[in-house]
Backbone as CSV, one residue per row, in Angstrom:
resi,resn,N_x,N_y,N_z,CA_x,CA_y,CA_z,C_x,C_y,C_z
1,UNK,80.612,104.790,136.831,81.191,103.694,137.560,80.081,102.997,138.349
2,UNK,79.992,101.507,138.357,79.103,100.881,138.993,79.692,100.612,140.438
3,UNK,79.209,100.133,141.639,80.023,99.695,142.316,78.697,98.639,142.611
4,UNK,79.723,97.356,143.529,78.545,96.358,143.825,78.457,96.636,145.361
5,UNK,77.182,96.174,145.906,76.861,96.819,147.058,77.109,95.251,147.943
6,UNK,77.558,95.660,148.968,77.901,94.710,150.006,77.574,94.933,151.149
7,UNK,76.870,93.665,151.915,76.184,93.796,153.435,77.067,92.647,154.080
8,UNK,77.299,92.880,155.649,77.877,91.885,156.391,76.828,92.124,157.382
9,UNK,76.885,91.036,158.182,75.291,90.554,159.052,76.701,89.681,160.069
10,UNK,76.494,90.221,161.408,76.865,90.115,162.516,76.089,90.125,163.576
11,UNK,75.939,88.900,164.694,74.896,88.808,165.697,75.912,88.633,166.593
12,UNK,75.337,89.706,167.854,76.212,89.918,169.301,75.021,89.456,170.585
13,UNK,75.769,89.523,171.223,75.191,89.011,172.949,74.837,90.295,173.480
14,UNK,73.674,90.302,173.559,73.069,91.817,174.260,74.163,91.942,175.427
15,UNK,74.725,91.213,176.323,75.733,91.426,177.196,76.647,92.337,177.079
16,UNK,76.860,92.162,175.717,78.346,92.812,175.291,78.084,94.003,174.684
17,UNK,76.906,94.580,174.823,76.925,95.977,174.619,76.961,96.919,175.465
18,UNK,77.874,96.807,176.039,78.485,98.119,177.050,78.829,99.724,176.284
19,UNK,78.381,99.963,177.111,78.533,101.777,176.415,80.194,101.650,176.055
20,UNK,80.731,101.221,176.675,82.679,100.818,175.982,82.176,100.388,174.625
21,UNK,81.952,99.571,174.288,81.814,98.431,172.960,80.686,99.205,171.851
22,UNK,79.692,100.093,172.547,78.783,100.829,171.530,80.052,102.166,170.918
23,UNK,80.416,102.467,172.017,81.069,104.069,171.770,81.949,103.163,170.592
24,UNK,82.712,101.697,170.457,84.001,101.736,169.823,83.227,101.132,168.598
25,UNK,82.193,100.480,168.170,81.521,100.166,167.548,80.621,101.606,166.434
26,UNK,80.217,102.354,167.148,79.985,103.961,166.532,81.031,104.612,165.868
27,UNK,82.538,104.405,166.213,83.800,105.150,166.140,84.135,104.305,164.762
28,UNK,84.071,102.911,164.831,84.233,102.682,163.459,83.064,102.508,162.596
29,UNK,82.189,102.997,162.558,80.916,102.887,161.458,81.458,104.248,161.306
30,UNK,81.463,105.361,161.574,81.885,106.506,161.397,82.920,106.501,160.027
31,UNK,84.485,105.806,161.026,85.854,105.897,159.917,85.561,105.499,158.452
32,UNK,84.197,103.863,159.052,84.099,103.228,157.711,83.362,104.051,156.231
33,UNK,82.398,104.707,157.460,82.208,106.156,156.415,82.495,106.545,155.076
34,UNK,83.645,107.519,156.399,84.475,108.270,155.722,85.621,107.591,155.023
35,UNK,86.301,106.778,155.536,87.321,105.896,154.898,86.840,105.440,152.984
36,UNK,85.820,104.881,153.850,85.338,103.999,152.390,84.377,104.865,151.102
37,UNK,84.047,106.120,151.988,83.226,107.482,150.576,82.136,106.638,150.459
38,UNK,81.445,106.171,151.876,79.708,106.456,151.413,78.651,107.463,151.764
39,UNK,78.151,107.171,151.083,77.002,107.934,151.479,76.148,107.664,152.621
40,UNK,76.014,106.629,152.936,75.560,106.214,154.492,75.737,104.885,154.596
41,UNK,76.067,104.494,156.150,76.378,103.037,156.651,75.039,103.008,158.147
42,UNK,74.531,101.753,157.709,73.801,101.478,158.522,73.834,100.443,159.073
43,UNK,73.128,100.057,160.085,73.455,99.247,161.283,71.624,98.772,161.858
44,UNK,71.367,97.836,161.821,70.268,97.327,162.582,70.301,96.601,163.769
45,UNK,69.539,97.194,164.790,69.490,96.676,166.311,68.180,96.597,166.844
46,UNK,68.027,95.048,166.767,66.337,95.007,167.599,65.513,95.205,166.679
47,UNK,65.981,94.817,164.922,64.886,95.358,164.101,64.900,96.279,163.633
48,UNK,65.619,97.241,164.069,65.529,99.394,163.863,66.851,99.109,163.630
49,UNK,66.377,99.856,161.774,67.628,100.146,160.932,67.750,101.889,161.969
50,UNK,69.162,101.682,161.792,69.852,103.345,161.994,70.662,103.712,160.787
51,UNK,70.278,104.642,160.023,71.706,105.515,158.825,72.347,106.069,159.167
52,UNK,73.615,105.796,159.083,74.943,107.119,159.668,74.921,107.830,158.378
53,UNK,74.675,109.128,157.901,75.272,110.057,156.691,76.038,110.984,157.063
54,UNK,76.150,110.947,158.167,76.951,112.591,158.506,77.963,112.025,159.854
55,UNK,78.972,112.017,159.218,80.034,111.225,159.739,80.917,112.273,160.770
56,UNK,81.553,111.904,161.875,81.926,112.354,162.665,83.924,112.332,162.772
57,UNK,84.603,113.140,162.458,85.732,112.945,162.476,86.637,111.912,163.357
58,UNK,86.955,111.633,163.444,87.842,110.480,164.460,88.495,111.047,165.533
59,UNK,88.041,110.684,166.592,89.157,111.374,167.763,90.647,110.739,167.740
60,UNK,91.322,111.131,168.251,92.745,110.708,169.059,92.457,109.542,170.002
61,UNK,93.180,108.452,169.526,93.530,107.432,170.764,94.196,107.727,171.917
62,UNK,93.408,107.177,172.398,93.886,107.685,173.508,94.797,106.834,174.372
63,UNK,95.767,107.126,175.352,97.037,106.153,175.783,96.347,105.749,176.806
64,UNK,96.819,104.251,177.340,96.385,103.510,178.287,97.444,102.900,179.219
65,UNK,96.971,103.591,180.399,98.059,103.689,181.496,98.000,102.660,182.001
């Protein structure tokens, strides 16, 4: 089976990277992972590629009071 390889290219406001927005941003590169059966998803910041291969299970949402 071939599959075709696909990149999406997204530019953010250094502002908006709050440890909130990294942690929920990490949480889905993770699912997309595992969801989607790759072998690694990567992410470039500042130039510096990062590989996720070893994916992290998904926590529980959590309720918001």
């Amino acid at each position: 089976m071939e599959e075709v390889t696909v990149m999406v290219t997204s530019y953010t406001d250094p502002a908006d990277h709050t440890s909130e927005n990294l942690e929920e941003l990490s949480s889905f590169l993770h699912r997309f992972g595992l969801d989607a059966r790759q072998g690694e998803v990567g992410i470039v910041v500042a130039d510096e590629y990062f590989g996720i291969s070893k994916y992290r299970k998904p926590r529980r949402a959590r309720r918001k009071r």
